[in-house]
C-alpha positions in Angstrom: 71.9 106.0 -205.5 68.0 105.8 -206.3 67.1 105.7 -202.6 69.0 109.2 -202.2 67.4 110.9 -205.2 64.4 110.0 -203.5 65.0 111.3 -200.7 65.9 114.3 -201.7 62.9 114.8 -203.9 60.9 113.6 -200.4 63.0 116.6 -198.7 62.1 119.6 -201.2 58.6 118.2 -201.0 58.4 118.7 -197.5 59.8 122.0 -197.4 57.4 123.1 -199.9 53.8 121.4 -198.0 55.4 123.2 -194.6 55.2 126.4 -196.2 51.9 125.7 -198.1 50.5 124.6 -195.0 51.6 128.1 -193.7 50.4 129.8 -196.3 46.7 127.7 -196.2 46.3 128.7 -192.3 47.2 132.5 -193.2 44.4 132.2 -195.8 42.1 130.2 -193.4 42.2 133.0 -190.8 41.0 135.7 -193.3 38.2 133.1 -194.6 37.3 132.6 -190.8 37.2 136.0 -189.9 34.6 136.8 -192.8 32.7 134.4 -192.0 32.2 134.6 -188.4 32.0 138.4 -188.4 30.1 137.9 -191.8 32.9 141.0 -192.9 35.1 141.9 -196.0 38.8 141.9 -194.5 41.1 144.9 -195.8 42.9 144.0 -199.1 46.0 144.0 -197.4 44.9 141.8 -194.3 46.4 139.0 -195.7 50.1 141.3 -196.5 50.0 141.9 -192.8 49.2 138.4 -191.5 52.3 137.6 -193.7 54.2 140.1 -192.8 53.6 138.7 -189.2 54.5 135.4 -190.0 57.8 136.4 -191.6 58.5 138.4 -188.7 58.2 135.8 -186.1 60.0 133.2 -188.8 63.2 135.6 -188.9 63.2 136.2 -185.4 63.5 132.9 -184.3 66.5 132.1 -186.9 68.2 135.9 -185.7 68.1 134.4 -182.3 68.3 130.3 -182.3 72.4 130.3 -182.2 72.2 132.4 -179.2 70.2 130.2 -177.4 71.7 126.9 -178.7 74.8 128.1 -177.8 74.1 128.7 -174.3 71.8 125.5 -174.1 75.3 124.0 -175.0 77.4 124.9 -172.0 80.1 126.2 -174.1 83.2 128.4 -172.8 85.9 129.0 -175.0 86.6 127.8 -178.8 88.9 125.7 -180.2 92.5 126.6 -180.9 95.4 124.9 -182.6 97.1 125.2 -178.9 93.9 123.9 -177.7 92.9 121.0 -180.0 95.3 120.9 -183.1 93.9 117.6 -184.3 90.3 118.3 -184.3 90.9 121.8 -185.8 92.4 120.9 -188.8 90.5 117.4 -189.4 87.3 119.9 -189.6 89.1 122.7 -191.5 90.2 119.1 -194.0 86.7 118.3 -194.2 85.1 121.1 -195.1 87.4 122.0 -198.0 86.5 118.9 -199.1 82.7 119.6 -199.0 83.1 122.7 -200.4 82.2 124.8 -197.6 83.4 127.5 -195.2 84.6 125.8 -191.8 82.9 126.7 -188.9 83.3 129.9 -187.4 83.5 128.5 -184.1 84.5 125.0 -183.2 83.8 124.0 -179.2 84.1 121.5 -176.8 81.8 121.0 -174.2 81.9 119.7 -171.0 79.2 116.3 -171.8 80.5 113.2 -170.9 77.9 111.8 -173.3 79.4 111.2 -177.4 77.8 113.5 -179.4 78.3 116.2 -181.8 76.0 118.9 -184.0 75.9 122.4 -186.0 74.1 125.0 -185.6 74.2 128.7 -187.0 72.2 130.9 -189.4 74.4 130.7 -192.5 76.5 128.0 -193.5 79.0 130.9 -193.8 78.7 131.2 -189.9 78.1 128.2 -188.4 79.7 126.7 -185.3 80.4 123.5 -184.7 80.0 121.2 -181.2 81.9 118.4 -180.0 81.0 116.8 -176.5 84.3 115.7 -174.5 82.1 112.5 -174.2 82.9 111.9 -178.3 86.5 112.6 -178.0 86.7 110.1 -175.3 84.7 107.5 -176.3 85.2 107.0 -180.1 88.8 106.8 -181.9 90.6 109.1 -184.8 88.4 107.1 -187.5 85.1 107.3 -186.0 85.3 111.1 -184.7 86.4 112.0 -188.1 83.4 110.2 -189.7 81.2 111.5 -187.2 83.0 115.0 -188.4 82.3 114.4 -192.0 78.3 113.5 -191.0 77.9 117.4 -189.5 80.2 119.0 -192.9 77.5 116.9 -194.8 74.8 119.2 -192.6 76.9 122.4 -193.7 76.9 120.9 -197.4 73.0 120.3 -197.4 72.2 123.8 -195.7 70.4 121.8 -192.9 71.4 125.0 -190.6 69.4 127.2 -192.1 66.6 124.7 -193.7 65.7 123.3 -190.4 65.7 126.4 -188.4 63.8 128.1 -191.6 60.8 125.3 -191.6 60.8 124.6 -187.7 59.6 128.2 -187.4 56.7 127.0 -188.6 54.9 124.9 -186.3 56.0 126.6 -183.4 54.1 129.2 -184.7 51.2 127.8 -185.6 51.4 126.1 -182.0 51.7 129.5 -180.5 48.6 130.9 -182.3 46.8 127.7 -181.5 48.0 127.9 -177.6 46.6 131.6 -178.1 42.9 130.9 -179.2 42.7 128.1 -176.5 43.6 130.6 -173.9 41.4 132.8 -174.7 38.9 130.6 -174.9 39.9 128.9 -171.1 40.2 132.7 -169.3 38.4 135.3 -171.8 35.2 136.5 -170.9 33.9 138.9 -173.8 30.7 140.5 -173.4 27.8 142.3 -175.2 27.9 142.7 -178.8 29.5 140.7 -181.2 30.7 138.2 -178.5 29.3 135.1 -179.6 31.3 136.0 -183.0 34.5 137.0 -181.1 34.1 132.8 -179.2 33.7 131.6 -182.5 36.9 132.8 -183.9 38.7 132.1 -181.5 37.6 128.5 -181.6 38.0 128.0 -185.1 41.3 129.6 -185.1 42.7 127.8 -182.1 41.2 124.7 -183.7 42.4 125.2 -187.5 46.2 125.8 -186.0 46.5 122.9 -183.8 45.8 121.0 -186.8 48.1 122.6 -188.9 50.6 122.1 -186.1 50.6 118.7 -185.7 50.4 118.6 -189.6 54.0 120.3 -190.0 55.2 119.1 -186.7 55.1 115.9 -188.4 56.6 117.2 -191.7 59.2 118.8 -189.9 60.7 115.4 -187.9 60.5 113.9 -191.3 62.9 116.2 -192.5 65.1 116.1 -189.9 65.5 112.0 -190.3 65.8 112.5 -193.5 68.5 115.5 -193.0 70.4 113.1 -191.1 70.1 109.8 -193.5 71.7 112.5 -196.1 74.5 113.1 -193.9 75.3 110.2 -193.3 75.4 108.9 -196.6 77.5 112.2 -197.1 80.4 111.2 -194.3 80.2 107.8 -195.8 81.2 109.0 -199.3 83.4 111.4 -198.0 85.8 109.2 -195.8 85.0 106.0 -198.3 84.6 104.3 -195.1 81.0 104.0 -194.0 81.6 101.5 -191.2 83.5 104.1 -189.3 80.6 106.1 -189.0 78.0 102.6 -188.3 80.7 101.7 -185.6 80.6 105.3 -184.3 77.1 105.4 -184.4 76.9 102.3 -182.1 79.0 103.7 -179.3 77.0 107.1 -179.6 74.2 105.1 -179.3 75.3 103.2 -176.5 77.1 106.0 -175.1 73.5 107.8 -174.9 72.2 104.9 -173.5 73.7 105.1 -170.3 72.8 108.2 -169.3 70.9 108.3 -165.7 67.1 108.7 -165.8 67.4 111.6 -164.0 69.0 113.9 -167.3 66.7 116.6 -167.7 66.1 115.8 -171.9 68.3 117.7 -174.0 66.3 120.9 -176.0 69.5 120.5 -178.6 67.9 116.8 -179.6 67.7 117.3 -182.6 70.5 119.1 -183.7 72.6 116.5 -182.3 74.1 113.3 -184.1 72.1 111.0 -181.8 69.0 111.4 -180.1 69.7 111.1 -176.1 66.1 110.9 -175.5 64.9 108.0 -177.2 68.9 105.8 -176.9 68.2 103.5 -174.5 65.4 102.1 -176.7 66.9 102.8 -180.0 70.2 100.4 -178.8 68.0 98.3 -177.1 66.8 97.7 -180.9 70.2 97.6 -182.3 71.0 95.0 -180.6 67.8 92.7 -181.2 67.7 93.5 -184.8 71.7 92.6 -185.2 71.0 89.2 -183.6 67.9 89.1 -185.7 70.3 89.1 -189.1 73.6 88.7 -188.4 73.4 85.4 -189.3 77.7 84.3 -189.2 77.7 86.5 -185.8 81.0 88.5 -187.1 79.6 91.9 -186.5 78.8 93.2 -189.7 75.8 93.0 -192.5 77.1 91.0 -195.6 75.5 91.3 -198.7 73.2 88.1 -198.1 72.2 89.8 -194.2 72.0 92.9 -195.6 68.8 92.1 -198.4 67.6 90.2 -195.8 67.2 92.9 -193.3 66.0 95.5 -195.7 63.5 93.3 -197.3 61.8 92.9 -193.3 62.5 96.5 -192.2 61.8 98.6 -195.2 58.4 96.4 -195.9 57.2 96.9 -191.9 54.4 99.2 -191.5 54.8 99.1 -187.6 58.3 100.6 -188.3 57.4 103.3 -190.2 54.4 104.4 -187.8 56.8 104.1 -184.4 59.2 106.6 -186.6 56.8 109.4 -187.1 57.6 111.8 -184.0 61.7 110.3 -184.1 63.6 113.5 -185.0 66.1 110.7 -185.5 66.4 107.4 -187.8 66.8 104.2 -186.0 70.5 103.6 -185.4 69.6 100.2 -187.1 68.5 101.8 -190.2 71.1 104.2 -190.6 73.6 101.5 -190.4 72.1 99.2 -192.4 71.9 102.2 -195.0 76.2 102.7 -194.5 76.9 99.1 -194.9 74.6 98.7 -198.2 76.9 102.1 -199.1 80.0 99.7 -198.3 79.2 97.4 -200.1 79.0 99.8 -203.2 82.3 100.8 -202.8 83.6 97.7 -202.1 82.3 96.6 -205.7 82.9 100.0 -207.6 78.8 101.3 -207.9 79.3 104.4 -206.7 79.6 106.8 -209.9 81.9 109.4 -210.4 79.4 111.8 -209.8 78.3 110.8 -206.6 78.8 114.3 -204.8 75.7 115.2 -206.7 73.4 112.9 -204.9 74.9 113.6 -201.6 
């Protein structure tokens, strides 16, 4: 479980530079104002540039399950008349985590397999489920893929990744803002070769600290998403029900005409459906690649193999920077090393406080 305690230290890390990096471009704009305007700012300029910040931070989590929710196509909720199955398989698995159940649980109208949460508390989250998924996958795998989004509820991933995605959209905004201004104002007489200057600096010093967080951000998410699954896989102590669902979302995803407009709801969702085509189209090389005995599956001997050429590729980790998503590949390969620890007895006792 060393590989999870990292990541999680990786994830608090990240929370904490998103947040510096706020706090650093709140603090730039005061040290760019009194220089370009060669003034003191107020003692409380910086209390109100936070107070801003916070403002737009808890407007966008006040309003996000609004707008996912109608991004989502959804009608009407889940009831036992409705869905008795999928009702209490959720309601099963998130006593088990140790978490309310979602407050709403719907089924949409997408033919494609997939499924996320969303909400602003754990306490009131609602859960999705495309008819696609239901279709597609059987009991096992829709469960596992079940257990993956309770292991979001578990994590707080809700709430964390609406919290921290706040923050590059707002330093986008700002940035988007001073460029503007720059493109269409026209200031004149005094003090407007100051009032350019800030608003270069500014639109420049945000669009850095955009793509800086931006980054930090889809690196959460992956890692968000390697925590669930590892969660589901512990969970249903059957990992390759979620690799095998995985595959068919994957696949599933794949198939969809080029003509989709691309999902906003990306990367809320189990599976990426803008990047699946290429992502299964990967799959499937890199299973040929080290499935050596052709049966399907990683054994032990496949599986070093294959992590020792992944994890050591520096071309892999640079094409995974802007993936709100892990390979499908490497989240597999990370269930069936988790199989093969239950198989032998090396999970410990403890393991709910990893995942």
């Amino acid at each position: 479980m060393g590989s999870l305690a990292a990541l999680r230290r990786g994830s608090y890390a990240t929370v904490v530079l998103v947040f510096g990096f706020l706090s650093l471009l709140l603090l730039l704009f005061l040290a760019i104002i009194d220089v370009a305007l060669q003034v003191s700012a107020t003692p409380g300029a910086l209390l109100i540039l936070a107070f801003l910040a916070l403002l737009f931070i808890v407007g966008q989590w006040a309003i996000s399950p609004s707008i996912v929710r109608k991004a989502a196509r959804v009608k009407e909720p889940v009831t036992p008349e409705s869905n008795a199955w999928l009702l209490s398989t959720v309601n099963e698995l998130a006593k088990q985590a140790g978490v309310p159940p979602p407050r709403h649980i719907w089924v949409n109208g997408d033919t494609l397999p997939n499924a996320f949460v969303f909400g602003r508390t754990v306490a009131s989250a609602e859960l999705v489920v495309t008819g696609g998924l239901l279709e597609k996958l059987n009991a096992d795998e829709v469960r596992a893929v079940l257990a993956h989004e309770m292991g979001h509820l578990r994590h707080r991933d809700v709430v964390v990744m609406t919290l921290v995605s706040a923050v590059p959209v707002l330093a986008y905004v700002v940035a988007r803002a001073g460029f503007e201004f720059l493109r269409h104002g026209r200031p004149k007489g005094k003090g407007a070769g100051q009032a350019i200057l800030v608003a270069a600096m500014v639109a420049i010093v945000s669009y850095l600290v955009y793509v800086v967080t931006q980054l930090l951000v889809l690196y959460l998410s992956r890692t968000r998403e390697y925590y669930a699954d590892a969660y589901s896989g512990a969970a249903t102590r059957d990992p390759h029900q979620l690799a095998s669902a995985l595959t068919k979302v994957a696949y599933g995803l794949s198939l969809a005409r080029r003509t989709d407009e691309p999902s906003g709801l990306r990367a809320f969702m189990i599976g990426d459906p803008v990047r699946a085509a290429a992502d299964y189209a990967t799959l499937q090389e890199k299973m040929e690649r080290y499935d050596l005995d052709k049966d399907g599956q990683l054994d032990v001997y496949e599986l070093e193999k294959a992590f020792d050429a992944e994890y050591s590729s520096h071309w892999r980790r640079a094409n995974a920077l802007l993936s709100t998503h892990p390979s499908t590949y490497a989240r597999i390969l990370m269930l069936e090393l988790l199989e093969e620890e239950i198989k032998s007895g090396g999970l410990p006792a403890n393991v709910y406080e990893f995942i």
